[in-house]
N, CA, C and O atoms as a Maestro MAE file, in Angstrom:
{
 s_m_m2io_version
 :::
 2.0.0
}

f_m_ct {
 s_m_title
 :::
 protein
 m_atom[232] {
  # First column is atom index #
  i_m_mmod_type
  r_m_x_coord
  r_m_y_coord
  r_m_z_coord
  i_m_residue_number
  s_m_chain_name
  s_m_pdb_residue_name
  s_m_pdb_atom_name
  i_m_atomic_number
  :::
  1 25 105.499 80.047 45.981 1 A "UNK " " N  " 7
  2 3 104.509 79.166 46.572 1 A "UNK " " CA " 6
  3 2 103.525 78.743 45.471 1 A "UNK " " C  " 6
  4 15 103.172 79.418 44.504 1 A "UNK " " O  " 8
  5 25 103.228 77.752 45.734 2 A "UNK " " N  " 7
  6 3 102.174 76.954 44.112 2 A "UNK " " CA " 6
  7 2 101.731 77.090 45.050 2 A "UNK " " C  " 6
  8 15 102.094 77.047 46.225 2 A "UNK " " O  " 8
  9 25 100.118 77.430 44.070 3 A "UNK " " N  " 7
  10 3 98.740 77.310 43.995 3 A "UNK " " CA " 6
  11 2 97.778 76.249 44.952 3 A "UNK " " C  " 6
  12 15 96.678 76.350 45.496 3 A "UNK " " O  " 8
  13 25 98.831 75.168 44.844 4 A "UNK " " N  " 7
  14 3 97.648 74.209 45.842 4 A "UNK " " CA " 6
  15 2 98.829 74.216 46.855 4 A "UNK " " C  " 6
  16 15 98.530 73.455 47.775 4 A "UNK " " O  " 8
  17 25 99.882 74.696 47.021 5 A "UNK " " N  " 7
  18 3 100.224 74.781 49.100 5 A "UNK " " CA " 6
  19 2 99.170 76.208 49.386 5 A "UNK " " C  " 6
  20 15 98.691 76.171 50.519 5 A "UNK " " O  " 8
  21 25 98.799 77.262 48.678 6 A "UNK " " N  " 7
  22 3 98.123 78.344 49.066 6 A "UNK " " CA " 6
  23 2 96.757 77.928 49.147 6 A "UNK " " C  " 6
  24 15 96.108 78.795 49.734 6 A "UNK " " O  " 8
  25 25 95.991 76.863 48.764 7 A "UNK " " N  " 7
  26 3 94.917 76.683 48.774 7 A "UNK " " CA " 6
  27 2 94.505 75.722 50.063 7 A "UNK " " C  " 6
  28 15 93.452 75.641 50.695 7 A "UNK " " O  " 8
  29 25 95.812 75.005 50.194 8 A "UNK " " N  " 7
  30 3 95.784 74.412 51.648 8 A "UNK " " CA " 6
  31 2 96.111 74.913 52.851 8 A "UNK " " C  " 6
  32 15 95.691 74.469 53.920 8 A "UNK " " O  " 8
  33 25 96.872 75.854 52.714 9 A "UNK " " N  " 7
  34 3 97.059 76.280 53.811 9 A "UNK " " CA " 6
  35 2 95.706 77.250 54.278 9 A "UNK " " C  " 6
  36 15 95.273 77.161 55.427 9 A "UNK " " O  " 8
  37 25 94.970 78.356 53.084 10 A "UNK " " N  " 7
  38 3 93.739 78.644 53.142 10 A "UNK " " CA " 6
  39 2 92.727 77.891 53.933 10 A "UNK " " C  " 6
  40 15 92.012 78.483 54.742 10 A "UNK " " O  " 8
  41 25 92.636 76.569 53.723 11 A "UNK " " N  " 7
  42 3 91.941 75.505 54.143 11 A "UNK " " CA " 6
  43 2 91.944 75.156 55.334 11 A "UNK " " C  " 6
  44 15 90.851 75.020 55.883 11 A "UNK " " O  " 8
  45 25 93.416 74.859 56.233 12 A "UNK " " N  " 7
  46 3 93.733 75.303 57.462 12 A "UNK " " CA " 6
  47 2 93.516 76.299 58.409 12 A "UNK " " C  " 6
  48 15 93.329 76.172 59.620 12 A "UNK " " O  " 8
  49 25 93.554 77.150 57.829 13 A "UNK " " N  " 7
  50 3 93.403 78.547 58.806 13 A "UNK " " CA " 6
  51 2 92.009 78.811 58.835 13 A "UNK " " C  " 6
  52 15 91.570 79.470 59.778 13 A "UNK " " O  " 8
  53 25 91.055 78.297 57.725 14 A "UNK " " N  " 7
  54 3 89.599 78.240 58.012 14 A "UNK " " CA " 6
  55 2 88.756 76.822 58.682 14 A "UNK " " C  " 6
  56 15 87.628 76.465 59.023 14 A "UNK " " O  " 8
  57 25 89.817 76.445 58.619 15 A "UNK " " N  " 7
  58 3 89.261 74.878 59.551 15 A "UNK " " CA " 6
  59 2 89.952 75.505 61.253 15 A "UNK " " C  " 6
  60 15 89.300 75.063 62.198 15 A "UNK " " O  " 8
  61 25 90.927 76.269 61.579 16 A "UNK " " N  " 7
  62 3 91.135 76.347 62.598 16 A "UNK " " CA " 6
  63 2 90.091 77.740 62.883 16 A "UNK " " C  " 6
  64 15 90.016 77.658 64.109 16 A "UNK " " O  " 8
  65 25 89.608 78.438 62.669 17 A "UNK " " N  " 7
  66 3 88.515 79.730 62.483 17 A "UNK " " CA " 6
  67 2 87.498 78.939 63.068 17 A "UNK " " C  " 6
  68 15 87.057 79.058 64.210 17 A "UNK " " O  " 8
  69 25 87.117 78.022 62.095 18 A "UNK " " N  " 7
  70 3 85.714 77.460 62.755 18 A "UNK " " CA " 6
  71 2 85.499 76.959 63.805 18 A "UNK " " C  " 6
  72 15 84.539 77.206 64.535 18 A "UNK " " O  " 8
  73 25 86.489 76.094 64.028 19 A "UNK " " N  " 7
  74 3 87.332 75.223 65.585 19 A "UNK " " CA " 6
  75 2 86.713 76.189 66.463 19 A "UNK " " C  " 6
  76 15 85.663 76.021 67.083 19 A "UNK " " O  " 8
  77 25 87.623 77.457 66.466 20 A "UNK " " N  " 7
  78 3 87.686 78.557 67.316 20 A "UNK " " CA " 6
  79 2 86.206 78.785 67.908 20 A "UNK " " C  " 6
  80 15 85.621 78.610 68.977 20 A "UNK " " O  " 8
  81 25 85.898 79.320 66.489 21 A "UNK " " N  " 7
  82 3 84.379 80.060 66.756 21 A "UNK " " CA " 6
  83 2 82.974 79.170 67.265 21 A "UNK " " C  " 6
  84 15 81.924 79.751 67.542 21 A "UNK " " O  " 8
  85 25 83.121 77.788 67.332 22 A "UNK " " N  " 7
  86 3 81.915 76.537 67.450 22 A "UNK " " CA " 6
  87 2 82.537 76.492 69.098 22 A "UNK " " C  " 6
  88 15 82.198 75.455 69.668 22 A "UNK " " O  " 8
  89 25 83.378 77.429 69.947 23 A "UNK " " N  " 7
  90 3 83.816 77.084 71.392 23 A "UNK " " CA " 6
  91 2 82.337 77.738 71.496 23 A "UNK " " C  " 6
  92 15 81.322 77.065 71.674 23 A "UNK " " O  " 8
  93 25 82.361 79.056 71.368 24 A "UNK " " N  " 7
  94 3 81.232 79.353 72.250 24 A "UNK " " CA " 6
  95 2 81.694 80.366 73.247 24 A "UNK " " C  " 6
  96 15 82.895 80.461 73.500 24 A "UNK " " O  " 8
  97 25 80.751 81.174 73.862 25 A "UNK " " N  " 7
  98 3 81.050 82.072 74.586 25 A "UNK " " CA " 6
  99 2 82.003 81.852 75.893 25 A "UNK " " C  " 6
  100 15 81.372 81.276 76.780 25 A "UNK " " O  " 8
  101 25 83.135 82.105 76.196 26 A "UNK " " N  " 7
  102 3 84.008 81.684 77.492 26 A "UNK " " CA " 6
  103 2 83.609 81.887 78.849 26 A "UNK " " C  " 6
  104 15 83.345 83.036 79.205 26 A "UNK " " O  " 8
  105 25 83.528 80.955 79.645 27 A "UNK " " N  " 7
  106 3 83.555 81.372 80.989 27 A "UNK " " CA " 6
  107 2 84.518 81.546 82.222 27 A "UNK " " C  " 6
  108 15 84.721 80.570 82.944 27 A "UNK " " O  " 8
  109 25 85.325 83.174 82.579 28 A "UNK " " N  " 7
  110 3 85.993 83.463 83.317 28 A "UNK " " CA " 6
  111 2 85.930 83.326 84.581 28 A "UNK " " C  " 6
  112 15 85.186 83.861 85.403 28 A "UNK " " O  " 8
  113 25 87.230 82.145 84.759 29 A "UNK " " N  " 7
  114 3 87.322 81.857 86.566 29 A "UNK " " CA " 6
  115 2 88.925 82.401 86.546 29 A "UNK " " C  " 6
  116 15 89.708 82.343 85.598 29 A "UNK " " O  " 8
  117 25 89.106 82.824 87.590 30 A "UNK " " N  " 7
  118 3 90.742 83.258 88.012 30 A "UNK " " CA " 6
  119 2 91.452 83.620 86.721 30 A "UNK " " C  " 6
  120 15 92.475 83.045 86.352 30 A "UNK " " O  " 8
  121 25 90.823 84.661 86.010 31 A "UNK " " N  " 7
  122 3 91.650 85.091 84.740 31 A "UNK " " CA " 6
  123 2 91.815 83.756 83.996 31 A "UNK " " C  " 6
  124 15 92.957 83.782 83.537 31 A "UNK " " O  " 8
  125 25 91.264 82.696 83.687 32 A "UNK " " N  " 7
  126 3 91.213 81.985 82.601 32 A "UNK " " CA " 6
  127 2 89.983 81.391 81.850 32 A "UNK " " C  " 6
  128 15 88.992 81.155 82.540 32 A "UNK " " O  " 8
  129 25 89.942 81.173 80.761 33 A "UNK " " N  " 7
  130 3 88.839 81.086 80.200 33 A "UNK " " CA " 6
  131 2 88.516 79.257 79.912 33 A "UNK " " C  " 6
  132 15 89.147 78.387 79.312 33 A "UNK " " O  " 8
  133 25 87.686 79.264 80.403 34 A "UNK " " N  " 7
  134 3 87.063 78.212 80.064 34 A "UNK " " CA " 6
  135 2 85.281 78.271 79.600 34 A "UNK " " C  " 6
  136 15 84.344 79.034 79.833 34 A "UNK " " O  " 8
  137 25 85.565 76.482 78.516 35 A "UNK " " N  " 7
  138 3 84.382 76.426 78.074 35 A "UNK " " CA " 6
  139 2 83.566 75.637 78.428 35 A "UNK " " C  " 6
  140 15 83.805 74.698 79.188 35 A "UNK " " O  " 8
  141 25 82.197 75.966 77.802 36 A "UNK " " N  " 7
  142 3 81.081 74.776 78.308 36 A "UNK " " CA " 6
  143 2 81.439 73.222 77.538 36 A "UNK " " C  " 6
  144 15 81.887 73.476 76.420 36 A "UNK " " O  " 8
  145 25 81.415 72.571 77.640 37 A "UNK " " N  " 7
  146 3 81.139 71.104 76.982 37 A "UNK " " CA " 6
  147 2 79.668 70.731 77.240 37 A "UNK " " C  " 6
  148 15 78.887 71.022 78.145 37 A "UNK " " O  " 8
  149 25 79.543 69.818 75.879 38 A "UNK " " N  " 7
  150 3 78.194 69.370 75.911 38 A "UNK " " CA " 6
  151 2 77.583 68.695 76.834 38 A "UNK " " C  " 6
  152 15 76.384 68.670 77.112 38 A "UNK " " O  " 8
  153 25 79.090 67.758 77.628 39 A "UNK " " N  " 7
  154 3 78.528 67.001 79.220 39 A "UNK " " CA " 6
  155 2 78.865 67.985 80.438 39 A "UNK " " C  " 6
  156 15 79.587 67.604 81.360 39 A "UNK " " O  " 8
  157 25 78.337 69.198 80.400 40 A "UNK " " N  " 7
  158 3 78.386 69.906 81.150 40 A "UNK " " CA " 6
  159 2 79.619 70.312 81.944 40 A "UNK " " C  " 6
  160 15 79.716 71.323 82.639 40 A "UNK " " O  " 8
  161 25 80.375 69.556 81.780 41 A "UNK " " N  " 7
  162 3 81.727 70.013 82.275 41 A "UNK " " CA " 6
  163 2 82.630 71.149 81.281 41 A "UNK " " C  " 6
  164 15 82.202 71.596 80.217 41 A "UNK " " O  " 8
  165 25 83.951 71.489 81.887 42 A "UNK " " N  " 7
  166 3 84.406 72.523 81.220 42 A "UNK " " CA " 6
  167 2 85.625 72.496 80.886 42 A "UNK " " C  " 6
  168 15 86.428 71.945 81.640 42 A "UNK " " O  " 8
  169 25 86.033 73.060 79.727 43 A "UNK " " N  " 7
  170 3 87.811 72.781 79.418 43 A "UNK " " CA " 6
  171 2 88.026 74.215 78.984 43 A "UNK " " C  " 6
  172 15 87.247 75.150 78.801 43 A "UNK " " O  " 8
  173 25 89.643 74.051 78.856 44 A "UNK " " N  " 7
  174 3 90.242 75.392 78.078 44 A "UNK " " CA " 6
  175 2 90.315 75.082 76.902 44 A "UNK " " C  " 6
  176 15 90.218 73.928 76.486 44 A "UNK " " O  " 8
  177 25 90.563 76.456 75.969 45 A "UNK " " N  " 7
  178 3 90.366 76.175 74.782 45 A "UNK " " CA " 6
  179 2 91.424 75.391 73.802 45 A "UNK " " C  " 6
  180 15 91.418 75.496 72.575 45 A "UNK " " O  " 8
  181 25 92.407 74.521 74.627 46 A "UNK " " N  " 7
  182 3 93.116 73.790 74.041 46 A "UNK " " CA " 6
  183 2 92.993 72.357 74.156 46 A "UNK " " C  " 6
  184 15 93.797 71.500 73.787 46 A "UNK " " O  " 8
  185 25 91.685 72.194 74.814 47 A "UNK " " N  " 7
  186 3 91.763 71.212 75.241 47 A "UNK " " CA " 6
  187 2 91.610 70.375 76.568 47 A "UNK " " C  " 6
  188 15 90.577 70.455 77.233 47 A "UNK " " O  " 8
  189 25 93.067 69.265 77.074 48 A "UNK " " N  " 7
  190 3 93.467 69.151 78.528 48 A "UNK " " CA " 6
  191 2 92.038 68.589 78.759 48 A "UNK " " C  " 6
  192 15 91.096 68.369 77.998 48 A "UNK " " O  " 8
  193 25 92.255 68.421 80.272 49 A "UNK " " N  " 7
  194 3 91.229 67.394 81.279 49 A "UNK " " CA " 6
  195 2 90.314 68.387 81.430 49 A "UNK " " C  " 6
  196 15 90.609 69.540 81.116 49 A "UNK " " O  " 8
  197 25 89.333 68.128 81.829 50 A "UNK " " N  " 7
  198 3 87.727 68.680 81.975 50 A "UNK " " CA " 6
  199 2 87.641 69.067 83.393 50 A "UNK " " C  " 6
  200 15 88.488 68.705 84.210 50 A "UNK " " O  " 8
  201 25 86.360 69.990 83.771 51 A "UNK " " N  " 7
  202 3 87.059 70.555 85.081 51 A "UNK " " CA " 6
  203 2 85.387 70.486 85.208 51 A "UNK " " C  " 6
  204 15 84.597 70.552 84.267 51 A "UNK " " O  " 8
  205 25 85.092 70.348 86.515 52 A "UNK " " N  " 7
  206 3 83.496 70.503 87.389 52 A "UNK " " CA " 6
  207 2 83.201 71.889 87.336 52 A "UNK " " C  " 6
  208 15 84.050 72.725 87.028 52 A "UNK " " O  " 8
  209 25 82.278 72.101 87.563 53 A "UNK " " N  " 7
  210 3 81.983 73.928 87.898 53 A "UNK " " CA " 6
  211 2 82.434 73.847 89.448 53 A "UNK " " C  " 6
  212 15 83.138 74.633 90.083 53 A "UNK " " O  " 8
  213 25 81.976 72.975 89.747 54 A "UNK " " N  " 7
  214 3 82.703 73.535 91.373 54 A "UNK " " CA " 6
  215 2 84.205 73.233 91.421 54 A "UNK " " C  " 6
  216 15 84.667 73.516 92.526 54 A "UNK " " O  " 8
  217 25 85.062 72.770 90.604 55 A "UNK " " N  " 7
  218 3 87.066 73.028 90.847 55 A "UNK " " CA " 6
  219 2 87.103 74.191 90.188 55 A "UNK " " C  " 6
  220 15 88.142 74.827 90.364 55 A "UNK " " O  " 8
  221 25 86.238 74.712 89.430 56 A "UNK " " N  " 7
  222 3 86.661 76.022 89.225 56 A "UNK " " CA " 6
  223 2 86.038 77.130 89.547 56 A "UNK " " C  " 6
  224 15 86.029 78.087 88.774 56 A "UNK " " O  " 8
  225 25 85.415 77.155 90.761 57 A "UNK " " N  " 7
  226 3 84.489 78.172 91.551 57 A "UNK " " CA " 6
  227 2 83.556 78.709 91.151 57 A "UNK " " C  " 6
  228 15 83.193 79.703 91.780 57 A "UNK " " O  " 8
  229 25 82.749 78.279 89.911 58 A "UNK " " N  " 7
  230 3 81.450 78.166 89.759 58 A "UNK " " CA " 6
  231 2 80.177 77.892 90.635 58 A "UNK " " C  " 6
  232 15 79.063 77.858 90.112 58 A "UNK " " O  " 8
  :::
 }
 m_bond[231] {
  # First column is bond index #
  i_m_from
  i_m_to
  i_m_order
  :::
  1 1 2 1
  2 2 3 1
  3 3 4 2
  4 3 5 1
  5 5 6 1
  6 6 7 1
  7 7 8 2
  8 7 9 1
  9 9 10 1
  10 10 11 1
  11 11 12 2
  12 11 13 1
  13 13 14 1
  14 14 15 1
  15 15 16 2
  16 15 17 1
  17 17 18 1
  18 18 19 1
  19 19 20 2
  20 19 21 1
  21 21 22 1
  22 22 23 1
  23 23 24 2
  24 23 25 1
  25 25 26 1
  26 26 27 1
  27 27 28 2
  28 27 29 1
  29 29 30 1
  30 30 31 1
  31 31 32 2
  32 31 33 1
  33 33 34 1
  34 34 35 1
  35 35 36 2
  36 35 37 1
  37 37 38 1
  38 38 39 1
  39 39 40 2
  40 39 41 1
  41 41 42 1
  42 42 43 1
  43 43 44 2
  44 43 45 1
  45 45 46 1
  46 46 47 1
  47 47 48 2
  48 47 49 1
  49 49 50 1
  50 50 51 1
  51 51 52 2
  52 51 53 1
  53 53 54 1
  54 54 55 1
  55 55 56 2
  56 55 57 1
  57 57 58 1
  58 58 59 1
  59 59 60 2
  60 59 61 1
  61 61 62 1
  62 62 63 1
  63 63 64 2
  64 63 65 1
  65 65 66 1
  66 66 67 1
  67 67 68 2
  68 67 69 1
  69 69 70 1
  70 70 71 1
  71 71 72 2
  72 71 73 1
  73 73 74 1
  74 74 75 1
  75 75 76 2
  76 75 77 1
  77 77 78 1
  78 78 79 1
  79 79 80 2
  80 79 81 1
  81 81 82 1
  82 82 83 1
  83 83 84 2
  84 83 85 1
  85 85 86 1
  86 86 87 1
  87 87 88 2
  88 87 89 1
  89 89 90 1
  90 90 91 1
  91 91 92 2
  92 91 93 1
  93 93 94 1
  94 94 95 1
  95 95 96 2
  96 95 97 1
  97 97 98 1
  98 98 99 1
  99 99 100 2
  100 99 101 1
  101 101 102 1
  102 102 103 1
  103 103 104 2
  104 103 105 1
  105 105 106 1
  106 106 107 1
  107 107 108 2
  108 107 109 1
  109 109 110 1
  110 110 111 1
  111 111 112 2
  112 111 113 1
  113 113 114 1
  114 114 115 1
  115 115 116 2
  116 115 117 1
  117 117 118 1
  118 118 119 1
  119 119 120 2
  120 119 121 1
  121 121 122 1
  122 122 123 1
  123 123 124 2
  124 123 125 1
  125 125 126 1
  126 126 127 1
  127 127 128 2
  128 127 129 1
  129 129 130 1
  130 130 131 1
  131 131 132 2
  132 131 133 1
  133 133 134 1
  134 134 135 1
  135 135 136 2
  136 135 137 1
  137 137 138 1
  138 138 139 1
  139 139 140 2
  140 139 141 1
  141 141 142 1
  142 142 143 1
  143 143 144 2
  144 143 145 1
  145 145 146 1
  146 146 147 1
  147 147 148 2
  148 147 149 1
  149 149 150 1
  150 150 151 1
  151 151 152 2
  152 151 153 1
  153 153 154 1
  154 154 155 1
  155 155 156 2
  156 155 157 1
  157 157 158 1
  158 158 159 1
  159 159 160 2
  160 159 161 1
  161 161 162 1
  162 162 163 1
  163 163 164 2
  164 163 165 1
  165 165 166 1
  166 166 167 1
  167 167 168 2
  168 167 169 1
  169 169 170 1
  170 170 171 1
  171 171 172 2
  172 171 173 1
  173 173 174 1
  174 174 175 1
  175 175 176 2
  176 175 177 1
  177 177 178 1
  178 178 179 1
  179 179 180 2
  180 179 181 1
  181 181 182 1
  182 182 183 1
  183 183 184 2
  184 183 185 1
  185 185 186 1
  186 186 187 1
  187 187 188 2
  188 187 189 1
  189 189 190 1
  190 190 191 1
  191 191 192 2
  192 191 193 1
  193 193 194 1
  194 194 195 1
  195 195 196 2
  196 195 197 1
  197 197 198 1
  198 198 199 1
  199 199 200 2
  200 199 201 1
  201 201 202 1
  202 202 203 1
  203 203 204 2
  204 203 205 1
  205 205 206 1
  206 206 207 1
  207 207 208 2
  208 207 209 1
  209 209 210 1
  210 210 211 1
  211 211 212 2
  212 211 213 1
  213 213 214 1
  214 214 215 1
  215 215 216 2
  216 215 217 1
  217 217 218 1
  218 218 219 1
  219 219 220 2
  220 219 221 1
  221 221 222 1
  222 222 223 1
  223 223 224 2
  224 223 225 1
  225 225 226 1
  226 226 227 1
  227 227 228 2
  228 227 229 1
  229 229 230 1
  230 230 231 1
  231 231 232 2
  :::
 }
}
């Protein structure tokens, strides 16, 4: 492996770290985790459509 695929891939795995860690604390409905969004609505951490607090029994 050269030097700059190891330095990129480095680069990746700390760009996906930060991703991770800027979610924010999770909020558990029916064993799944979802997050806050800034417009108050909520997603999983992959993403997908946005959910009300009340479709997910909040």
């Amino acid at each position: 492996m050269t030097w700059l695929r190891l330095i990129g891939l480095l680069g990746l795995a700390l760009g996906a770290w930060r991703s991770l860690a800027a979610l924010g604390t999770p909020i558990r409905s029916n064993g799944r985790r979802y997050y806050l969004q800034p417009d108050g609505r909520y997603r999983r951490w992959y993403g997908g459509r946005s959910y009300r607090p009340d479709e997910i029994g909040l």
